[in-house]
Each structure stands twice: as C-alpha cells, then as structure tokens.
PyMOL Python script that loads the backbone (N, CA, C, O; Angstrom):
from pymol import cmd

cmd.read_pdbstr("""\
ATOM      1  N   UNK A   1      63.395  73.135 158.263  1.00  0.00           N
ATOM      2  CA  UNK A   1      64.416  73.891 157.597  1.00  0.00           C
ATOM      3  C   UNK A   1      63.889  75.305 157.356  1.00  0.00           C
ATOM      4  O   UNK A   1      62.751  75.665 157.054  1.00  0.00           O
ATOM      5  N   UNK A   2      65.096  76.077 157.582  1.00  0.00           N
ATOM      6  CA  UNK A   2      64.355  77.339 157.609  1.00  0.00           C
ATOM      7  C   UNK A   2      64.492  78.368 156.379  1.00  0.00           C
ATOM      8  O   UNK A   2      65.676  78.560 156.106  1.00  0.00           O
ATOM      9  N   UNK A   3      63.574  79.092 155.551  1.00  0.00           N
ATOM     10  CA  UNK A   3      63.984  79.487 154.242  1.00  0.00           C
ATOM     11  C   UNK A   3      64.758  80.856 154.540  1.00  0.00           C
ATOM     12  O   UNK A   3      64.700  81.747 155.388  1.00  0.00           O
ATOM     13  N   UNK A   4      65.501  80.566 153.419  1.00  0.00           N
ATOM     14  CA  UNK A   4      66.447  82.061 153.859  1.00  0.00           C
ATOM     15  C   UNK A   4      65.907  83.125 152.040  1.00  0.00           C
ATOM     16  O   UNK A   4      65.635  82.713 150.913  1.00  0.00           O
ATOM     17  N   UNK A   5      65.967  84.260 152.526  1.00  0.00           N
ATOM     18  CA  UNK A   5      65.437  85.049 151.231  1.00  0.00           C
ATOM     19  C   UNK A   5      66.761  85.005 150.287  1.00  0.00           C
ATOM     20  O   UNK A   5      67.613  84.171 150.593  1.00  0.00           O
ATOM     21  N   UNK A   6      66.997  85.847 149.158  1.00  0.00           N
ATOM     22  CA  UNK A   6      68.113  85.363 148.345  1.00  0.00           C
ATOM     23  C   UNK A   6      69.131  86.432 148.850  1.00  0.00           C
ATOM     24  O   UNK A   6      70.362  86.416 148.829  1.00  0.00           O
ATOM     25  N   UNK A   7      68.411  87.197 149.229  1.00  0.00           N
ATOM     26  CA  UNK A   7      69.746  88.419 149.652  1.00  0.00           C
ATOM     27  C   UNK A   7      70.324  87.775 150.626  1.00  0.00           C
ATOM     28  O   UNK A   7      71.540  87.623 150.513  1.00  0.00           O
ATOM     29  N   UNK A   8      69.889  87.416 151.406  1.00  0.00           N
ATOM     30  CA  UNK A   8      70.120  87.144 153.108  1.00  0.00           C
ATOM     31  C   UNK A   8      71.856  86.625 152.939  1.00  0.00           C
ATOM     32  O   UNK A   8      72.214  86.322 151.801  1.00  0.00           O
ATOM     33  N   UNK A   9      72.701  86.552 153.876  1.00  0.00           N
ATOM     34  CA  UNK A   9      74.043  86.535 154.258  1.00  0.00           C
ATOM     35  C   UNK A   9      74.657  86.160 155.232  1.00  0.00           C
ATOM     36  O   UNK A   9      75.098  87.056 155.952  1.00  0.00           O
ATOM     37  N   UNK A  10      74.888  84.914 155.580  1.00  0.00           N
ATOM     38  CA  UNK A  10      75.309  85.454 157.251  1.00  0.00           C
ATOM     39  C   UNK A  10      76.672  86.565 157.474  1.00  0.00           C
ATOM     40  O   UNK A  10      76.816  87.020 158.609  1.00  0.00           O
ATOM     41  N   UNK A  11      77.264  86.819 156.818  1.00  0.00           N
ATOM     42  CA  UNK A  11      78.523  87.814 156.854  1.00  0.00           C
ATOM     43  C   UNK A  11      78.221  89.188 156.511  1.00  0.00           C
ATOM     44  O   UNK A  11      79.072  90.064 156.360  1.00  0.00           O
ATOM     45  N   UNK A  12      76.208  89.424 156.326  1.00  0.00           N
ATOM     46  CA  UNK A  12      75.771  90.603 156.037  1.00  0.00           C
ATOM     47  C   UNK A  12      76.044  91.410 157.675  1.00  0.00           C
ATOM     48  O   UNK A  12      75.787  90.817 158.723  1.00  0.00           O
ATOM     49  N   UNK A  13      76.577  92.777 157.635  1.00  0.00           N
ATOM     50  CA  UNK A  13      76.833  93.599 158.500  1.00  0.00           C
ATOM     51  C   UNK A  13      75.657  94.191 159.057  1.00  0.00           C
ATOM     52  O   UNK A  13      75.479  95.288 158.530  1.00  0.00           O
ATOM     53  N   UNK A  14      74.515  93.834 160.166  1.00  0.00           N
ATOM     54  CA  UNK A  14      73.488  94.819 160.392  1.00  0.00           C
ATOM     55  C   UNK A  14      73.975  95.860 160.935  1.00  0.00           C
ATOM     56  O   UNK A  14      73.397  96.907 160.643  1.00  0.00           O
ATOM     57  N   UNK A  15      74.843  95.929 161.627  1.00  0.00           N
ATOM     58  CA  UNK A  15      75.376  97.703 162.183  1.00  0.00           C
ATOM     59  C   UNK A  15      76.617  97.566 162.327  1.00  0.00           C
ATOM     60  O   UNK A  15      77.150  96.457 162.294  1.00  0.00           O
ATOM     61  N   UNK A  16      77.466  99.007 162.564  1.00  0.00           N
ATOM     62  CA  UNK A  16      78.517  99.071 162.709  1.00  0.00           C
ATOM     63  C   UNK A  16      79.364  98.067 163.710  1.00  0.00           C
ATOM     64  O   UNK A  16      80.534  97.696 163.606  1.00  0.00           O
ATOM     65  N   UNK A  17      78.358  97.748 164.737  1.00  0.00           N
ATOM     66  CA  UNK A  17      79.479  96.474 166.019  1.00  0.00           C
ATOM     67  C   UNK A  17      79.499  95.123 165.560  1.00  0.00           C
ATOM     68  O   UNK A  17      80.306  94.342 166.064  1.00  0.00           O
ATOM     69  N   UNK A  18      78.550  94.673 164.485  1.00  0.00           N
ATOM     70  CA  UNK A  18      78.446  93.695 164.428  1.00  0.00           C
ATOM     71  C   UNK A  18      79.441  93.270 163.187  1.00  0.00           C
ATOM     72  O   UNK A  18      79.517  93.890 162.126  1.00  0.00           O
ATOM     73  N   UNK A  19      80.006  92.374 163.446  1.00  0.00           N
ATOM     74  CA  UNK A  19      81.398  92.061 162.446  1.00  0.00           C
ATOM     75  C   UNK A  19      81.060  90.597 161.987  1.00  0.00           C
ATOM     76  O   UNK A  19      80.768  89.572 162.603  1.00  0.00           O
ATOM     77  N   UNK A  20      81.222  90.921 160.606  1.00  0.00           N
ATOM     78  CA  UNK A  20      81.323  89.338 159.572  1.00  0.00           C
ATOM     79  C   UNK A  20      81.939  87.637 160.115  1.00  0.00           C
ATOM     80  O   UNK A  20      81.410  86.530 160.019  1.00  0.00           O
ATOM     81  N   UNK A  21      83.171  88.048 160.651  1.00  0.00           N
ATOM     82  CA  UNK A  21      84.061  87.312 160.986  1.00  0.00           C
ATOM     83  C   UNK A  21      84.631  87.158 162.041  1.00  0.00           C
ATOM     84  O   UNK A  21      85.243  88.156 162.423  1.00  0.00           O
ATOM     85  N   UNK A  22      84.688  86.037 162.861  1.00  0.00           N
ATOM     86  CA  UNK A  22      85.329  86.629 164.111  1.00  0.00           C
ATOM     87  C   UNK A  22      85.840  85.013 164.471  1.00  0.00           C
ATOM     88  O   UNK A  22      85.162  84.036 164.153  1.00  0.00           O
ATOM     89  N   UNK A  23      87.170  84.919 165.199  1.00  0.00           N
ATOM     90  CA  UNK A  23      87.581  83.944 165.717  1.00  0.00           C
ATOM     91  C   UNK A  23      86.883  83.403 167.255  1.00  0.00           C
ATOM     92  O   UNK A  23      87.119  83.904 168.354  1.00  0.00           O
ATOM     93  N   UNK A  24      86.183  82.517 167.032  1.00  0.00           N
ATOM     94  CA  UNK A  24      85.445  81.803 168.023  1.00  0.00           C
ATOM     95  C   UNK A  24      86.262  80.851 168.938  1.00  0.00           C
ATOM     96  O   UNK A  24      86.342  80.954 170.162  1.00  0.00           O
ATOM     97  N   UNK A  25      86.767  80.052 168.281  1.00  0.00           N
ATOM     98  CA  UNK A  25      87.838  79.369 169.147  1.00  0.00           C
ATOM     99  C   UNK A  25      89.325  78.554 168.610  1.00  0.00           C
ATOM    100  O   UNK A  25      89.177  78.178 167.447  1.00  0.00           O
ATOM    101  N   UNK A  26      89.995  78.381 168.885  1.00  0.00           N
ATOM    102  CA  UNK A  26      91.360  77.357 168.334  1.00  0.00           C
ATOM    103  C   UNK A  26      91.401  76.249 168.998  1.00  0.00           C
ATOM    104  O   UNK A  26      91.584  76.156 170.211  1.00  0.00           O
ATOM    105  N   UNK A  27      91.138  74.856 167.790  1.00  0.00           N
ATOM    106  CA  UNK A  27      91.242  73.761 167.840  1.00  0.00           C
ATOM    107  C   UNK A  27      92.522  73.059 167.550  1.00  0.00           C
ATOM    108  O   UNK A  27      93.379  73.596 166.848  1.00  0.00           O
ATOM    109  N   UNK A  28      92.683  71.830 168.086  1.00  0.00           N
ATOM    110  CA  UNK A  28      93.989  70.873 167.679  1.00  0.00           C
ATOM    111  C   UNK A  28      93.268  70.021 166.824  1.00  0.00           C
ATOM    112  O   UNK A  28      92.060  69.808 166.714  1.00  0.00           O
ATOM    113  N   UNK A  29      94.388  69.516 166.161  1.00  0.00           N
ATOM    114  CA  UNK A  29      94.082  68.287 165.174  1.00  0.00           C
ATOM    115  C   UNK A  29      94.791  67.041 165.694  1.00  0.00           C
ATOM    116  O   UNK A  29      96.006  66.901 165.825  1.00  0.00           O
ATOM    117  N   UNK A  30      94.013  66.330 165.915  1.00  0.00           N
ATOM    118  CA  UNK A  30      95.008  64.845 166.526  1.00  0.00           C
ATOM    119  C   UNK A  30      96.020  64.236 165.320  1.00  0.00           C
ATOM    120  O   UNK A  30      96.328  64.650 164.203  1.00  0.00           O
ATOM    121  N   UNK A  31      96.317  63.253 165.970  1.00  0.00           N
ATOM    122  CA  UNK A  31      97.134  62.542 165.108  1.00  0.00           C
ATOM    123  C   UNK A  31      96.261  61.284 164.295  1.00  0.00           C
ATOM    124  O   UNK A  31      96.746  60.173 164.084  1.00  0.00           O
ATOM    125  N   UNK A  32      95.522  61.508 164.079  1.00  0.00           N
ATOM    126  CA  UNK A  32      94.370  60.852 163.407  1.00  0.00           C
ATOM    127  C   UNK A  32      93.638  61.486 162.688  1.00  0.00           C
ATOM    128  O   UNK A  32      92.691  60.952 162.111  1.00  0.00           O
ATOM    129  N   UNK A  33      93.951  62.861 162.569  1.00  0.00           N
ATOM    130  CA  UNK A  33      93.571  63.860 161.793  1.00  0.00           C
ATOM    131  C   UNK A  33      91.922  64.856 162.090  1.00  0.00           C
ATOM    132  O   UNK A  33      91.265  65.771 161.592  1.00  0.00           O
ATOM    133  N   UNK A  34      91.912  64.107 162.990  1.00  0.00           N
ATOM    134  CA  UNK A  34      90.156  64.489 163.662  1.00  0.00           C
ATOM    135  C   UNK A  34      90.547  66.131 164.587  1.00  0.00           C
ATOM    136  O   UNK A  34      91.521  66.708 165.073  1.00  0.00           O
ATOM    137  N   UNK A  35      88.859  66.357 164.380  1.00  0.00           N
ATOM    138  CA  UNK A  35      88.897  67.648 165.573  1.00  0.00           C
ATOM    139  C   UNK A  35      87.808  67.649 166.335  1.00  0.00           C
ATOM    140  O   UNK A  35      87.026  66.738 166.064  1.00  0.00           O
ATOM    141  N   UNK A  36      87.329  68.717 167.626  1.00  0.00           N
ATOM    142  CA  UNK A  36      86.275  68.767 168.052  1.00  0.00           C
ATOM    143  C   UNK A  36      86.062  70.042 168.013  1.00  0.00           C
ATOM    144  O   UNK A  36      86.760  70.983 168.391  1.00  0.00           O
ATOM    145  N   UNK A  37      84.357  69.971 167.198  1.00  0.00           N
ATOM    146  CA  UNK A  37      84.014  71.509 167.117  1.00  0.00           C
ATOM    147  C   UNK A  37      83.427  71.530 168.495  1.00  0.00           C
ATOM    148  O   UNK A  37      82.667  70.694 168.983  1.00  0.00           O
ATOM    149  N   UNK A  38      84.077  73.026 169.249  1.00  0.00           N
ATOM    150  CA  UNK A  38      83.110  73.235 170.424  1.00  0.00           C
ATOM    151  C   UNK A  38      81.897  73.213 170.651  1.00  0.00           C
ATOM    152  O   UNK A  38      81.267  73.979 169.921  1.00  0.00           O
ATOM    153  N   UNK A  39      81.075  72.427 171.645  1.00  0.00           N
ATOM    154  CA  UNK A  39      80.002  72.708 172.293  1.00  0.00           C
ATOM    155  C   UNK A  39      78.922  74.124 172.428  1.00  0.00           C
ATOM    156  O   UNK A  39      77.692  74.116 172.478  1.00  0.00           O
ATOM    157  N   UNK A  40      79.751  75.162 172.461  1.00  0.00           N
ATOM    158  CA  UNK A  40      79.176  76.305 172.251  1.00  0.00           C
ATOM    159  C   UNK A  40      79.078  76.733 170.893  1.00  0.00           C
ATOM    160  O   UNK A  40      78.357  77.693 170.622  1.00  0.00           O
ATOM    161  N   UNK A  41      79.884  75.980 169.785  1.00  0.00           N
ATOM    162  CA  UNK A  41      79.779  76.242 168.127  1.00  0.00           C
ATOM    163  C   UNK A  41      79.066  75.732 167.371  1.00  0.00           C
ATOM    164  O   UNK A  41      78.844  75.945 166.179  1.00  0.00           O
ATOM    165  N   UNK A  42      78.409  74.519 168.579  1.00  0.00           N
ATOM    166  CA  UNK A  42      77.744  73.186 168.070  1.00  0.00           C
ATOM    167  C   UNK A  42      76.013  73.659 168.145  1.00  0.00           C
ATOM    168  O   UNK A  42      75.059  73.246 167.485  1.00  0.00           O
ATOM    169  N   UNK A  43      76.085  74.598 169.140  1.00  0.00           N
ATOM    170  CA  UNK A  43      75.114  74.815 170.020  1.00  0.00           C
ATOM    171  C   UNK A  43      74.725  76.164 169.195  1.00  0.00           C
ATOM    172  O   UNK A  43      73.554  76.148 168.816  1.00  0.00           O
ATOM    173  N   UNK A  44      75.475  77.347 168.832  1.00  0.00           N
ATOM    174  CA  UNK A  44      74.842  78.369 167.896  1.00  0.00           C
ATOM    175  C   UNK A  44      75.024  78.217 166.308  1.00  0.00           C
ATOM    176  O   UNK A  44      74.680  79.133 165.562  1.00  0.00           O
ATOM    177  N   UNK A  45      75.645  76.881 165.762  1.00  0.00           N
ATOM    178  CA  UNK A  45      75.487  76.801 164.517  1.00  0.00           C
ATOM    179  C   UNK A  45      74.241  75.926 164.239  1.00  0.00           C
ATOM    180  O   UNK A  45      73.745  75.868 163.114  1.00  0.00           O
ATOM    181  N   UNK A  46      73.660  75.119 165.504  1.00  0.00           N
ATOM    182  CA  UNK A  46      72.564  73.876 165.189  1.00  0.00           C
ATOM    183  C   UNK A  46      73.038  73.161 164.958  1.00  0.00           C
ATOM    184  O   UNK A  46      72.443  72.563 164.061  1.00  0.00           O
ATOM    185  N   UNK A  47      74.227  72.544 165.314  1.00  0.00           N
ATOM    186  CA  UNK A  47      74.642  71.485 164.941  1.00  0.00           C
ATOM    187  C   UNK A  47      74.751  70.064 165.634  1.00  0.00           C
ATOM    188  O   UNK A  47      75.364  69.673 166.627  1.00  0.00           O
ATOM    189  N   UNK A  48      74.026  69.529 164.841  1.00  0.00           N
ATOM    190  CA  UNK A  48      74.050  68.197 165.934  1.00  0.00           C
ATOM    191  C   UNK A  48      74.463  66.828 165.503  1.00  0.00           C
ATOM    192  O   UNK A  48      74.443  66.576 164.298  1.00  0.00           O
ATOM    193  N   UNK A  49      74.935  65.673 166.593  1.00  0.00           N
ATOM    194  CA  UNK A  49      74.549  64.870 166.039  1.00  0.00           C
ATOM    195  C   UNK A  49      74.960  64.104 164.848  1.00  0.00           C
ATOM    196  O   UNK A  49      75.190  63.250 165.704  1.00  0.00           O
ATOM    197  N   UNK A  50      75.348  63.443 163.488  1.00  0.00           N
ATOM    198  CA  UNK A  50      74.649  63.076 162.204  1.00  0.00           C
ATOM    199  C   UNK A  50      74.694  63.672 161.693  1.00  0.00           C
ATOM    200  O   UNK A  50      74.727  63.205 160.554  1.00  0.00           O
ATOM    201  N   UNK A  51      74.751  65.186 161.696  1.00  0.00           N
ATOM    202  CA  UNK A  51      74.467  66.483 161.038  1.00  0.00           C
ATOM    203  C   UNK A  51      76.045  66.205 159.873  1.00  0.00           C
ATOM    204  O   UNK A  51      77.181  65.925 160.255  1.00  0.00           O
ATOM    205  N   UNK A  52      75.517  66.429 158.286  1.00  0.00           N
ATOM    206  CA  UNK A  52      76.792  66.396 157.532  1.00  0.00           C
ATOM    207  C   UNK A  52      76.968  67.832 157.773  1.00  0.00           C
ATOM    208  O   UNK A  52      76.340  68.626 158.474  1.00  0.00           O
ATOM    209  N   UNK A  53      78.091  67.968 156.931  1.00  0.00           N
ATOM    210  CA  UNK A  53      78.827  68.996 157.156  1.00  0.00           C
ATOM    211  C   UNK A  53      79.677  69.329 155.688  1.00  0.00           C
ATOM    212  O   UNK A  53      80.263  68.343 155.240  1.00  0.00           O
ATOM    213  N   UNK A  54      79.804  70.509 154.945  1.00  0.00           N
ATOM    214  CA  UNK A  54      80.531  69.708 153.587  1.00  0.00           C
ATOM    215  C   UNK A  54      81.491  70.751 153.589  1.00  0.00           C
ATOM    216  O   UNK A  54      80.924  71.842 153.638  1.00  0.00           O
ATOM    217  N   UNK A  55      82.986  70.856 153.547  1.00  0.00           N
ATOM    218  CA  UNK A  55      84.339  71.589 153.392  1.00  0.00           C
ATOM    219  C   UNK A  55      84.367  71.987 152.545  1.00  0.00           C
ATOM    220  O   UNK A  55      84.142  71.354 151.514  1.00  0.00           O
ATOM    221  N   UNK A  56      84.678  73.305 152.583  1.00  0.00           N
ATOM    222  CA  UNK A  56      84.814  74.223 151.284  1.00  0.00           C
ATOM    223  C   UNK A  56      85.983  75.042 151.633  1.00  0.00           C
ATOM    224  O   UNK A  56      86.030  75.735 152.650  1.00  0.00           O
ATOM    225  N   UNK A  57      87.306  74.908 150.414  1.00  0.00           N
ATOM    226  CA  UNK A  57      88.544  75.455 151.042  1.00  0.00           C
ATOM    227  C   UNK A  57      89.298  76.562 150.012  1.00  0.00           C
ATOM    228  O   UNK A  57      89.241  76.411 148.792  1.00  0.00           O
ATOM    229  N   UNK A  58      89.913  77.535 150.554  1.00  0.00           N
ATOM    230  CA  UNK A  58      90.258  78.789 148.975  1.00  0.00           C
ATOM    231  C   UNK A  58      91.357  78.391 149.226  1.00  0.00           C
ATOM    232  O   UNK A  58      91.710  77.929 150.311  1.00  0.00           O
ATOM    233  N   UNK A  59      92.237  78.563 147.948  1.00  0.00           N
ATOM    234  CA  UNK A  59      93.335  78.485 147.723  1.00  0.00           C
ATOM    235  C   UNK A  59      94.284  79.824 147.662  1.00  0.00           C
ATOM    236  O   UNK A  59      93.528  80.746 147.357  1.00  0.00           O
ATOM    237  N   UNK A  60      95.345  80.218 147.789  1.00  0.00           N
ATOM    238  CA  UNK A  60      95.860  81.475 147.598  1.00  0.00           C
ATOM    239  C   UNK A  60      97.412  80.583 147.261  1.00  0.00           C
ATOM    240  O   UNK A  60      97.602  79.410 147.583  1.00  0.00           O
ATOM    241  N   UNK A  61      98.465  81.520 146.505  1.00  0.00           N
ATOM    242  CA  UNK A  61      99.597  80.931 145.471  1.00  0.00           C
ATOM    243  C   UNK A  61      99.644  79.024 146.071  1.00  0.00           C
ATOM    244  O   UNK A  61     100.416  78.397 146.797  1.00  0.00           O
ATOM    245  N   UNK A  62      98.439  78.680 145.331  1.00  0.00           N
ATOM    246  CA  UNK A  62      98.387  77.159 145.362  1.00  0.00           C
ATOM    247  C   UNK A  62      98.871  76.563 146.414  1.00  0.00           C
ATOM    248  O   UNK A  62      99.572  75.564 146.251  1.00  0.00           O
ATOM    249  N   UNK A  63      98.491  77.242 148.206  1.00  0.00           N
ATOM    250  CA  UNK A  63      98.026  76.656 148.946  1.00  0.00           C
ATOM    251  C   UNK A  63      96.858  76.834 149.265  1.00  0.00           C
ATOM    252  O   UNK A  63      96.220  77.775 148.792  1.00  0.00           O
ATOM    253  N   UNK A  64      96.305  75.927 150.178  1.00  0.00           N
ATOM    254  CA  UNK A  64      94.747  75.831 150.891  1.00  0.00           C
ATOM    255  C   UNK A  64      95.004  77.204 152.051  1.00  0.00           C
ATOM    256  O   UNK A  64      95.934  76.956 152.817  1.00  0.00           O
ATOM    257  N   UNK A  65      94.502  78.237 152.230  1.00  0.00           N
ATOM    258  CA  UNK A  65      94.766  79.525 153.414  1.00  0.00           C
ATOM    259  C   UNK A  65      93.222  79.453 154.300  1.00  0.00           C
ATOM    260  O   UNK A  65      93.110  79.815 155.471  1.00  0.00           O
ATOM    261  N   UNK A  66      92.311  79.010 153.616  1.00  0.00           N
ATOM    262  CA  UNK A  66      91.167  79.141 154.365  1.00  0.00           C
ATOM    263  C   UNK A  66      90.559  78.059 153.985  1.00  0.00           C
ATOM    264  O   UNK A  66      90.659  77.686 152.816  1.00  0.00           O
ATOM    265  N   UNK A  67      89.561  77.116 155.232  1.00  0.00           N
ATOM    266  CA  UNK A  67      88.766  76.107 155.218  1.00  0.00           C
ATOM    267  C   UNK A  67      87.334  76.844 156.036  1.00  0.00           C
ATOM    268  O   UNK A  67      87.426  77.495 157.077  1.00  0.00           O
ATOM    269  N   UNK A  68      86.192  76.602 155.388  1.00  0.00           N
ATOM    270  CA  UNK A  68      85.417  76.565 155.738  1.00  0.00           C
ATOM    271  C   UNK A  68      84.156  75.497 156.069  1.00  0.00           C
ATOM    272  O   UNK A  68      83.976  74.954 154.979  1.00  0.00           O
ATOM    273  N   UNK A  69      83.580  75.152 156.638  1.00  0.00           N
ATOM    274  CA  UNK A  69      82.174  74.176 157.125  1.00  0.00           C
ATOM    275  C   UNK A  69      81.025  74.482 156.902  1.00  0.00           C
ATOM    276  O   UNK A  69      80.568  75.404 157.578  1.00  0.00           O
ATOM    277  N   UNK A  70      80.106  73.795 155.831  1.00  0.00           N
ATOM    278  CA  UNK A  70      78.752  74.519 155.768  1.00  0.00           C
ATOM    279  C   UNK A  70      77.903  73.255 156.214  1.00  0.00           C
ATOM    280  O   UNK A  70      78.459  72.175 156.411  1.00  0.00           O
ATOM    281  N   UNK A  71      76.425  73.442 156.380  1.00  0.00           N
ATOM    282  CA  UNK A  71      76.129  72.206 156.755  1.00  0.00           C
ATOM    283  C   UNK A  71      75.276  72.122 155.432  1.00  0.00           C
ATOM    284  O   UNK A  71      74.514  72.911 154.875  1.00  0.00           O
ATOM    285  N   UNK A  72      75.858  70.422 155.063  1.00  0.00           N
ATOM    286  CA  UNK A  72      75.555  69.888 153.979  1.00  0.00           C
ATOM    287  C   UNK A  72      73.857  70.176 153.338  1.00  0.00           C
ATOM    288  O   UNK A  72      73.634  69.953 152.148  1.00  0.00           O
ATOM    289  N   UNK A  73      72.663  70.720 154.338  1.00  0.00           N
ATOM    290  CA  UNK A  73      71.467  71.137 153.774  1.00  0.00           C
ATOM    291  C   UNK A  73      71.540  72.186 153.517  1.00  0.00           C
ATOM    292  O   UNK A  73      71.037  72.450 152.425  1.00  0.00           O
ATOM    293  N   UNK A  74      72.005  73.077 154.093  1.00  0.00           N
ATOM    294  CA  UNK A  74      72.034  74.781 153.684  1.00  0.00           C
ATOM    295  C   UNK A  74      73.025  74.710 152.130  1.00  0.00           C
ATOM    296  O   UNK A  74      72.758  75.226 151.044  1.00  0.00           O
ATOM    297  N   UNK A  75      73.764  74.194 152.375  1.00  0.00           N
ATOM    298  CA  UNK A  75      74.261  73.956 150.901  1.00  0.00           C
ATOM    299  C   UNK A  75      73.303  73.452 149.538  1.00  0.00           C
ATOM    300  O   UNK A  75      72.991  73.917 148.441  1.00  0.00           O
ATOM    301  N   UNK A  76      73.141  72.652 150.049  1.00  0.00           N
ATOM    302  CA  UNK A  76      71.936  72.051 148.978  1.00  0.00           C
ATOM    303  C   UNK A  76      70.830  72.870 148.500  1.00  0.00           C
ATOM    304  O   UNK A  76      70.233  72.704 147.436  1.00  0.00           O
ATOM    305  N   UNK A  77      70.565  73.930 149.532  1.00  0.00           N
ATOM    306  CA  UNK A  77      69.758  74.571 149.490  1.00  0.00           C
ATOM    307  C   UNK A  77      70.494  75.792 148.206  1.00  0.00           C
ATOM    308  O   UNK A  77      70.034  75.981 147.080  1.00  0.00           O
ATOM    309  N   UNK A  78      71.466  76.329 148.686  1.00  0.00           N
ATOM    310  CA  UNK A  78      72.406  77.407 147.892  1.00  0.00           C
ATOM    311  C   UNK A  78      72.255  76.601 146.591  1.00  0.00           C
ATOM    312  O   UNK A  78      71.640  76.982 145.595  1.00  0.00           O
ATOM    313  N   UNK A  79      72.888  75.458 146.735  1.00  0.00           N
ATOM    314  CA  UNK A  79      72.790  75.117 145.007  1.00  0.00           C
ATOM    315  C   UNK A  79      71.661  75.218 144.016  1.00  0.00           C
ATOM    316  O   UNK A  79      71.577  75.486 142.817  1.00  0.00           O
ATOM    317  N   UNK A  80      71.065  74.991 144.709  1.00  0.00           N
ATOM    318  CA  UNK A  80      69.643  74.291 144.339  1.00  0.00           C
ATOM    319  C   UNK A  80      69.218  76.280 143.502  1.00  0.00           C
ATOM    320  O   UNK A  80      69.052  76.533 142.309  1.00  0.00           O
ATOM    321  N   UNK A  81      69.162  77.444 144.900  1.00  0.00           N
ATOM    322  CA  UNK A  81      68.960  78.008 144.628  1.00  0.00           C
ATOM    323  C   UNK A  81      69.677  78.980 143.294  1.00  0.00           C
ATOM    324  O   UNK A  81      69.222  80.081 142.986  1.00  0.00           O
ATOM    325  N   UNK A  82      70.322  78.629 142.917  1.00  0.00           N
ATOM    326  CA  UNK A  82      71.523  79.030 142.069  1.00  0.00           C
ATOM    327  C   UNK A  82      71.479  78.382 141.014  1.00  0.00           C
ATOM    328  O   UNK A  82      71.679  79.015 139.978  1.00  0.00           O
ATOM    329  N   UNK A  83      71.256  77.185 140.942  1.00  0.00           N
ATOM    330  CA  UNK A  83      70.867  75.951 139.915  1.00  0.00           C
ATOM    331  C   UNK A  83      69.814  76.076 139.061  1.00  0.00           C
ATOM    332  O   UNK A  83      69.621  76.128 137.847  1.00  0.00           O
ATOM    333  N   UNK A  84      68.845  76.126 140.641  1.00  0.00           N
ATOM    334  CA  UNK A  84      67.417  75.742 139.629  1.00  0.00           C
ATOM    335  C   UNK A  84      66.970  76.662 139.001  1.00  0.00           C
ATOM    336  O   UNK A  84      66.358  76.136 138.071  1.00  0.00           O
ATOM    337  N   UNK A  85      66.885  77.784 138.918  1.00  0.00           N
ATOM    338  CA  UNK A  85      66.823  78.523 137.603  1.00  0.00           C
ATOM    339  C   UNK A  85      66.815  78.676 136.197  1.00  0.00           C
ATOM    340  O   UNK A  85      65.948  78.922 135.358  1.00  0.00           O
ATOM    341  N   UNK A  86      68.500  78.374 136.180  1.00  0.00           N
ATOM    342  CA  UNK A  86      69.237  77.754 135.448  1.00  0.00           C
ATOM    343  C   UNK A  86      68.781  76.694 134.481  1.00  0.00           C
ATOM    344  O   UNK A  86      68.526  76.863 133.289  1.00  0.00           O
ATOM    345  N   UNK A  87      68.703  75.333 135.322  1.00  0.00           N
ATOM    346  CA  UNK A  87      67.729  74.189 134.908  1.00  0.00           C
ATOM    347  C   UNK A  87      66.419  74.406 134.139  1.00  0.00           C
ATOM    348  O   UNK A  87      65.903  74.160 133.049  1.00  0.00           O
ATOM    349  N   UNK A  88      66.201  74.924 135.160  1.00  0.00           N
ATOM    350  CA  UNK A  88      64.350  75.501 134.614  1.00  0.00           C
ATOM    351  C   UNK A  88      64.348  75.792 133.300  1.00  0.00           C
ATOM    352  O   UNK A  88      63.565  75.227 132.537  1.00  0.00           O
ATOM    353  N   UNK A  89      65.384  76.871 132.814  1.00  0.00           N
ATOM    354  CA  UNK A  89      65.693  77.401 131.489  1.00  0.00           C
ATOM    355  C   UNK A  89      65.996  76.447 130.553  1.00  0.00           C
ATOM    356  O   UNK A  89      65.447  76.237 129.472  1.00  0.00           O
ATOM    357  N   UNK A  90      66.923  75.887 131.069  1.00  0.00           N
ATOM    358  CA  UNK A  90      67.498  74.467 130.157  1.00  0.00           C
ATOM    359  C   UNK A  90      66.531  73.671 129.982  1.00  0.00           C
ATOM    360  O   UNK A  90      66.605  73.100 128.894  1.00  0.00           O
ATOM    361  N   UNK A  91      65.462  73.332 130.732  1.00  0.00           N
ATOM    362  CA  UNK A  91      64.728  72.005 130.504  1.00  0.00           C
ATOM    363  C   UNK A  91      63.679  72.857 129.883  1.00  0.00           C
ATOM    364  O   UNK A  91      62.858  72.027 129.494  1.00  0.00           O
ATOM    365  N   UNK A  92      63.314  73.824 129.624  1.00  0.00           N
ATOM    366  CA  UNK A  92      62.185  74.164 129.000  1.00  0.00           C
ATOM    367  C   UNK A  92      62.408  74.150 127.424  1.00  0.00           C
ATOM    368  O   UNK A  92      61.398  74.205 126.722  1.00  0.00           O
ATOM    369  N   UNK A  93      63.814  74.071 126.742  1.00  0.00           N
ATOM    370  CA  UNK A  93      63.864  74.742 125.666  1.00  0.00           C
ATOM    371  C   UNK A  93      64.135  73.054 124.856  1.00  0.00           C
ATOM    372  O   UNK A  93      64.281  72.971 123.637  1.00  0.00           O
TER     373      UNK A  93
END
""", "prot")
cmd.dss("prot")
cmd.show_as("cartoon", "prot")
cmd.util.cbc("prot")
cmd.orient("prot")
C-alpha cells in the first residue's frame, strides 16, 4: 500500500492540461442492477479481482446527482487519517 502525504489529491491540478475530471467511459446497468467497470479503468485504477470498493454518493434537491467508487483501503486509510488524530486526543484525556 502506498502512503499518500496529507496534501496529496488525486483531483490536484499539476498544470494547466491536466484536468481533475474527465469522462472515461459510459456504462449500462443490467437488469440485475450490475455493471462492468472497464478493463482499461480496472487496469489504471489497480483494480483487481476481490478488490472492495465502497460508494460514496452527493445528493443535490434530494436526489443522488453523483456516485462515486473509492477502493475500500484508500478509504480506510482517509479515515483513519482524519480520525486518528482526533482519537489520539480523546483517548489521552
């Protein structure tokens, strides 16, 4: 696992061409509700396999407008980093 510093971002801009956001590809949803992330999304996110994955979705006038995919360790990791601090403080006192 690889450590990321606290600034770090992936939606950080290193130069003007390089853009935050960008539509990679459009998927269907079956009738079973499943999808397939592309091979090439699978392949530059590291994703493999087993690999969890945990949904994180914004709401705008109380619908869902955006879903996002993080993978369930990098998350853990965010929390943790955000958390344990926190904790640290709490459990000392």
């Amino acid at each position: 696992m690889v450590k990321k510093s606290k600034n770090s971002s992936c939606c950080k801009q290193a130069d003007k061409e390089t853009s935050c956001c960008k539509v990679e590809s459009v998927i269907s949803i079956d009738e079973r509700g499943q999808l397939v992330l592309p091979k090439e999304i699978r392949d530059k996110a590291g994703i493999r396999a087993g690999d969890k994955l945990a949904v994180v979705s914004w709401e705008k006038s109380g619908k869902v407008c955006c879903i996002s995919l993080i993978k369930a360790e990098d998350l853990a990791e965010m929390v943790s980093g955000l958390l344990g601090p926190v904790m640290g403080d709490i459990l000392k006192k």
